[in-house]
C-alpha positions as CSV (number, residue, x, y, z in Angstrom):
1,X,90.4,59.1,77.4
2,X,91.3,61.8,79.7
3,X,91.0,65.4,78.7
4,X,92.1,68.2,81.1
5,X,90.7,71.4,80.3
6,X,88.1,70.5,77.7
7,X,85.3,72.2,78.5
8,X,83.9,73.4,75.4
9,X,84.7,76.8,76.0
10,X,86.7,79.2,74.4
11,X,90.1,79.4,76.1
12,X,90.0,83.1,77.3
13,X,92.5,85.7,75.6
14,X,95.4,87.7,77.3
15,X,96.2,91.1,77.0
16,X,97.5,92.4,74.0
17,X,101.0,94.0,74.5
18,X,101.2,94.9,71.0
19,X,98.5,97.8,71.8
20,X,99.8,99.2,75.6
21,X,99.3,102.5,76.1
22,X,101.5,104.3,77.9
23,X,99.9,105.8,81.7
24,X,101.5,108.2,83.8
25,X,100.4,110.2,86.6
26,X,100.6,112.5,90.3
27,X,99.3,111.5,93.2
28,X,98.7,114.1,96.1
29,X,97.8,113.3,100.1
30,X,95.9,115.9,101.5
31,X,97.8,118.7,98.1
32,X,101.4,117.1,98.7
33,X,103.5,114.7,96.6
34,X,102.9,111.1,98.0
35,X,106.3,109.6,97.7
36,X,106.8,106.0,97.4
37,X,103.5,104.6,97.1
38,X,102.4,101.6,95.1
39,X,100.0,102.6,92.3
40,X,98.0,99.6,90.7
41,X,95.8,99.4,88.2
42,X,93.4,95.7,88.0
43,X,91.3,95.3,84.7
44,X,88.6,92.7,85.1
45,X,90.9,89.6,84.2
46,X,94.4,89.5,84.0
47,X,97.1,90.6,85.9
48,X,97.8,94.2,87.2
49,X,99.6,97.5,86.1
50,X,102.0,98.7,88.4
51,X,104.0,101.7,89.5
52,X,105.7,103.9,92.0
53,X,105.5,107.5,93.0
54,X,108.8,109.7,93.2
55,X,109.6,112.4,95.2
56,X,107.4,114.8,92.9
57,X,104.5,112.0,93.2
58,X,104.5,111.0,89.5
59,X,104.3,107.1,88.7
60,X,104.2,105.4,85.3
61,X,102.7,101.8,84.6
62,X,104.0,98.9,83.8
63,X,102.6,96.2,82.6
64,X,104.0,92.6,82.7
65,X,107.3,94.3,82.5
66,X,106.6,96.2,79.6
67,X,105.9,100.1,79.6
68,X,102.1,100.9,79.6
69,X,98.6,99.4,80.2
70,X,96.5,97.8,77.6
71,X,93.2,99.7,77.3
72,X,90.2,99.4,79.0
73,X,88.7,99.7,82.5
74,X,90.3,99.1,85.5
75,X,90.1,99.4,89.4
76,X,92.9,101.5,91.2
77,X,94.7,100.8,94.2
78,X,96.9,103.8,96.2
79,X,99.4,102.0,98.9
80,X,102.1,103.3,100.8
81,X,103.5,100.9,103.2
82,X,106.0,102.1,106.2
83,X,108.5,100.1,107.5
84,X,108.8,100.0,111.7
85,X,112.0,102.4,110.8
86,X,109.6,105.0,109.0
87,X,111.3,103.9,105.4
88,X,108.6,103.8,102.7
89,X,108.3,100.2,101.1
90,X,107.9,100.3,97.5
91,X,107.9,97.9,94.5
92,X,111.7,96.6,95.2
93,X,111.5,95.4,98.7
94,X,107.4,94.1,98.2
95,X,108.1,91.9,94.9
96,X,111.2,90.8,96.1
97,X,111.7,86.8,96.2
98,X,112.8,86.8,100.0
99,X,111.3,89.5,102.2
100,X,114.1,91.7,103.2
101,X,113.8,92.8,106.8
102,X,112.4,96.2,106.4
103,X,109.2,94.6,105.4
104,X,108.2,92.7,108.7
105,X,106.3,94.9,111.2
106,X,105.6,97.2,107.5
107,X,102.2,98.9,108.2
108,X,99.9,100.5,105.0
109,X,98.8,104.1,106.1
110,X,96.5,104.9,103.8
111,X,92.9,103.8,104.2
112,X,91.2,101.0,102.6
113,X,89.5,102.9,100.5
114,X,92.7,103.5,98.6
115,X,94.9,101.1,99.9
116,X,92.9,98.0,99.0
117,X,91.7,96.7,95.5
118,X,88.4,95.1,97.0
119,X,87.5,98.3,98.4
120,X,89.0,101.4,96.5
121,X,86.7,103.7,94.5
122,X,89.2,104.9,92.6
123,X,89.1,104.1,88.6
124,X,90.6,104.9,85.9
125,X,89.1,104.1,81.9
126,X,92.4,103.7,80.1
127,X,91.6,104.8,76.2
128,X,93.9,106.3,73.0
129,X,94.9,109.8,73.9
130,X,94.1,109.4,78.0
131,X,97.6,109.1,79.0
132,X,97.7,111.2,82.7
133,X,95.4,109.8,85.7
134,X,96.2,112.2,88.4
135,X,94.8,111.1,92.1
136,X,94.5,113.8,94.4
137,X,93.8,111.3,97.8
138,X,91.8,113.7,100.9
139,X,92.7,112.2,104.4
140,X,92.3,114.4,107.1
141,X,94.3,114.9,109.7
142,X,97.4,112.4,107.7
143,X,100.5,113.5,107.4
144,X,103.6,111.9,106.7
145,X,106.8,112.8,108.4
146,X,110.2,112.8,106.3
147,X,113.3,110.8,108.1
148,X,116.3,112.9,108.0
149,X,118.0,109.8,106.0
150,X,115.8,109.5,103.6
151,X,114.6,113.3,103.4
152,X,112.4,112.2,100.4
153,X,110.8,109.7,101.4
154,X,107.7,109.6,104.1
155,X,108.2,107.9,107.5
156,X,105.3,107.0,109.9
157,X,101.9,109.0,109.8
158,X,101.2,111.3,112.4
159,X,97.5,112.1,113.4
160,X,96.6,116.2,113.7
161,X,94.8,116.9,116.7
């Protein structure tokens, strides 16, 4: 007798969308909007909590395409990716089933610190009545330059002297 997956253990629970909360928030670079940046929130197990900035910098989460994050603790991720024609690359073109051009030669601007989930600091404890997680991200010397096109959105990241 064959038995896949019979371990003897418990077969782990998923989340439990009838309790998401709903989480919204601003992220700043250096006291300014960051526009178009990938906010992700990991718990321990299960997949992540996404959402993008707009031009004032506020996100919200979703959470396996429903509105909010179940609660608990998780690990945050800040990423703004820049195509090689300065366009920000958000959720659209980076969860898109073919790659659309904009993404090849994309480069992530903001440190790994905040950029990538094995590395960020950042964390947020997701409870009843903690609804706004506000990330106010200190690079110096980073700032994004607008494309007359997109006036909204960042292009490539200049250095300060």
């Amino acid at each position: 007798m064959l038995c896949l997956g019979c371990n003897g253990k418990k077969a782990e629970e998923g989340p439990d969308f009838s309790k998401l909360l709903p989480v919204r928030g601003t992220v700043t670079l250096n006291g300014k909007p960051l526009v178009g940046a990938v906010v992700t929130f990991l718990p321990k197990s299960w997949g992540a909590a996404v959402g993008e900035t707009d031009a004032n910098g506020q996100y919200s989460l979703e959470y396996g395409a429903r509105p909010g994050v179940p609660p608990g603790p998780y690990k945050v991720s800040v990423s703004l990716l820049i195509s090689t024609d300065g366009q920000t690359q958000g959720l659209a073109p980076r969860s898109a089933l073919y790659q659309p051009p904009s993404m090849v030669g994309a480069k992530e601007v903001m440190p790994p610190e905040y950029a990538d989930l094995g590395r960020s600091k950042l964390t947020a404890e997701v409870k009843e009545g903690a609804k706004s997680f506000d990330f106010e991200i200190k690079v110096p010397g980073l700032e994004l330059k607008k494309t007359t096109e997109a006036a909204d959105k960042p292009s490539e990241p200049s250095k300060k002297s």
